[in-house]
N, C-alpha and C positions, 0 to 999 in steps of 0.2 A: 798440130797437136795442142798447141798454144791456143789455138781458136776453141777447138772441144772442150777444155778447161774451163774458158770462161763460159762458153755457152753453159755447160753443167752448172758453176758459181752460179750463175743468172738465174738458171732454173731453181736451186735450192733458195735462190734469196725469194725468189716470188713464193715459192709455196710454202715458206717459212711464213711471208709475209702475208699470203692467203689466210693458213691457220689461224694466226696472231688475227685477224681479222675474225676469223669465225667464233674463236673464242671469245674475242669483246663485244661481238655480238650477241653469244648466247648468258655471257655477263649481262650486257645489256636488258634480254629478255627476262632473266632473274631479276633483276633489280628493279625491272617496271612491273613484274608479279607480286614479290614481294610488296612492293609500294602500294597496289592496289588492292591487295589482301590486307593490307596495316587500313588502309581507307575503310575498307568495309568492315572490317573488325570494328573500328572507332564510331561508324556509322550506327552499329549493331548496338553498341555501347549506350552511344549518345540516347538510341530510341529505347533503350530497356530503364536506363534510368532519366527519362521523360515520362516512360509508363509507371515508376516507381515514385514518381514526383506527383504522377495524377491521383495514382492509388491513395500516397499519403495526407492531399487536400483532400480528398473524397473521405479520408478516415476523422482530419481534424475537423472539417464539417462537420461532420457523423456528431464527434466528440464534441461539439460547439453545441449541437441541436440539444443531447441530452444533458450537457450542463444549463442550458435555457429552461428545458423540460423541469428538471431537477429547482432550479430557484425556482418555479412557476409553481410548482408542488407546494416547494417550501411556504411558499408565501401565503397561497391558500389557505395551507394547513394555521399557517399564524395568523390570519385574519377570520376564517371562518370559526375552524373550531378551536383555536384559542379564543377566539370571546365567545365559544358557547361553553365551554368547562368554565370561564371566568363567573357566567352568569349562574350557571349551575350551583356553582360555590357560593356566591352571594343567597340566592335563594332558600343555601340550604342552611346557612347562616342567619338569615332573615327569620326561617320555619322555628329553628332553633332556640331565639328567644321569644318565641310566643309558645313554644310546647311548654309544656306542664310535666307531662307524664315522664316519667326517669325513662321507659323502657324507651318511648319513641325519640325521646333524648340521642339515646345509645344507638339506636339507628339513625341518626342521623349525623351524630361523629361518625358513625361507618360510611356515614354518605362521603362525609369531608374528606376523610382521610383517602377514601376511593378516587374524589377527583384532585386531589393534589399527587397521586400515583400516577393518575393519565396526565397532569399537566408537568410532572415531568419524564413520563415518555416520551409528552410529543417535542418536550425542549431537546431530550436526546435525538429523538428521528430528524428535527430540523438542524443539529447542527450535523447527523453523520449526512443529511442529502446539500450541506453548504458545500460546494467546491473551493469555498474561500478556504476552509477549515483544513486545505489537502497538504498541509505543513508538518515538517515535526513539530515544530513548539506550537503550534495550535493544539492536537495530539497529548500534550503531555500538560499542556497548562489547564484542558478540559478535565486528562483524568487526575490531576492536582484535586482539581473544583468539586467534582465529583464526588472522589475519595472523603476529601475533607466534610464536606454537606452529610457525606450516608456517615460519617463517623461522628461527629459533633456532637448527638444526642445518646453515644455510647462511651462506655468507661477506657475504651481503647483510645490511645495516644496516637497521633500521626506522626510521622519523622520521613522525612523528604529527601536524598540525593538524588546529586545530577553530575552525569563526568562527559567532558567532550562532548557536548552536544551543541550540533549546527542548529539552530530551530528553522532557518529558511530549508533546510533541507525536504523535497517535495516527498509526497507517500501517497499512496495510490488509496481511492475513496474505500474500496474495499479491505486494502489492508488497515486501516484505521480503523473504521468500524469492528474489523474482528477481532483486533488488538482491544479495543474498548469493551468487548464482552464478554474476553476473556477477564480484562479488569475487573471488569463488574462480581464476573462467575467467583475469583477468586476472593475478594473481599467481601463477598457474602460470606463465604466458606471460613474465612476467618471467623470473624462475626459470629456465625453461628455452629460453630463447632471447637473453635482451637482454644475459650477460656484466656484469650492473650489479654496483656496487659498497653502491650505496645506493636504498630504494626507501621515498617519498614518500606517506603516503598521509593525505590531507585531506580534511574533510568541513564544508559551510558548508549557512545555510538564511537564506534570504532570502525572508522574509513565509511562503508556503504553496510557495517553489520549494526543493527539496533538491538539492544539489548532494555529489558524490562526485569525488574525482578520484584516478588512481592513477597515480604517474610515477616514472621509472627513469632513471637513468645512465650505461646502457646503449648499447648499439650502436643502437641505434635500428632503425625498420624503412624498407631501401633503399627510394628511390624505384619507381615502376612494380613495387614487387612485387606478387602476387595478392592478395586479401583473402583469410584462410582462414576454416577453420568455427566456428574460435573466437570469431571478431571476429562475423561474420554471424549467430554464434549470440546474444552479447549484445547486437547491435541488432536482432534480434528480441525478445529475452528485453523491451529496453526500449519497443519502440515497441507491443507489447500491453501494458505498461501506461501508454501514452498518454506517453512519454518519449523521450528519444531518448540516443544515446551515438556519441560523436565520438573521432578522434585530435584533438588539437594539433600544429602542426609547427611552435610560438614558442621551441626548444629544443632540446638534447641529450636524445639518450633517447628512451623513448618515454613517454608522456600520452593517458591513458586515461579522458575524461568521462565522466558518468552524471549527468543533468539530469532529475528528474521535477519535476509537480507533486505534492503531499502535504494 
């Protein structure tokens, strides 16, 4: 009886110790799937962002070609026809004191005046295609320059703030540019509508948000008036790049927002 006992014992220790084996085998087989499913995952990994690192050389490429492009333009532009609006001007200067006649006189201040309008267009076009220029405080020290030059020869006073602002902070060539013509749009508008005495122009940056504001002391604009093309054009100009531009009406005058992110 004693013998059947153990043989039983015997039996239940092997096939105790059989299972105990099958399971650390099929442990085993999980753990080397696993591992190899972690490998290939990592593999997958490794190759998508290798083709992510290709894509982004292939883009700053791209992005190197048209900034070479863009100075080669530039440059053109300031060698060729800046010395031909320069010669232009002389010439018409030259014609000028040798005319007599009043009327042809007066045509040709129109000539003057004509080509000191393209000679600074094209200062504006070279610096919006400079990629140097792609800074804030490039940005805000041009339409300082700007401002100050188109006001100088009118009875409007300029007044200048600045709060928190990074100037290394980068901006993208296109948002600058339409920041700048919305500048432009607005301080015509002043100028030639709002009667102001003094015109306001502020610039603040809060984290990654830019702010612009341009306000006048002016007549302001009557209620129920129409929106014209100017205004519709700089909140188009801002809502493609992802901004928006607003009146104020907490004041005299008129108040002219430009709110992007940067």
């Amino acid at each position: 009886m004693t013998h059947i006992q153990d043989d039983i014992k015997l039996a239940y220790i092997i096939a105790i110790s059989i299972m105990m084996l099958f399971v650390c085998f099929i442990v085993f087989v999980v753990l080397m799937y696993n591992k190899r499913q972690l490998l290939y995952i990592k593999e997958q990994q490794l190759k998508e962002a290798e083709h992510q690192n290709q894509l982004l050389q292939k883009e700053l490429e791209k992005q190197k070609l048209l900034e070479q492009e863009r100075e080669r333009i530039s440059h053109d532009m300031h060698d060729d026809l800046g010395a031909g609006i320069s010669a232009l001007k002389l010439q018409a200067e030259f014609l000028k004191q040798k005319a007599e006649d009043d009327d042809l006189q007066n045509d040709i201040d129109e000539l003057l005046k004509t080509s000191e309008e393209m000679n600074l267009s094209m200062r504006e076009m070279l610096w919006s295609l400079n990629s140097g220029n792609d800074t804030m405080g490039s940005f805000i020290d041009y339409a300082i320059q700007y401002t100050g030059n188109f006001l100088k020869k009118t009875k409007i006073k300029l007044w200048l703030e600045s709060e928190d602002i990074i100037s290394e902070t980068p901006i993208s060539t296109e948002l600058r540019r339409n920041m700048f013509l919305c500048l432009k749009e607005a301080v015509n508008n002043a100028y030639k509508h709002s009667h102001a005495n003094k015109l306001n122009l502020s610039f603040s940056q809060e984290g990654n948000v830019f702010t612009m504001k341009i306000s006048d002391d002016g007549d302001g604009i009557p209620e129920g008036h129409p929106e014209g093309n100017g205004l519709r054009n700089m909140k188009r100009r801002m809502e493609e790049q992802k901004g928006e531009c607003y009146i104020l009406k907490d004041g005299p005058g008129t108040q002219i927002v430009f709110k992007t992110t940067i």
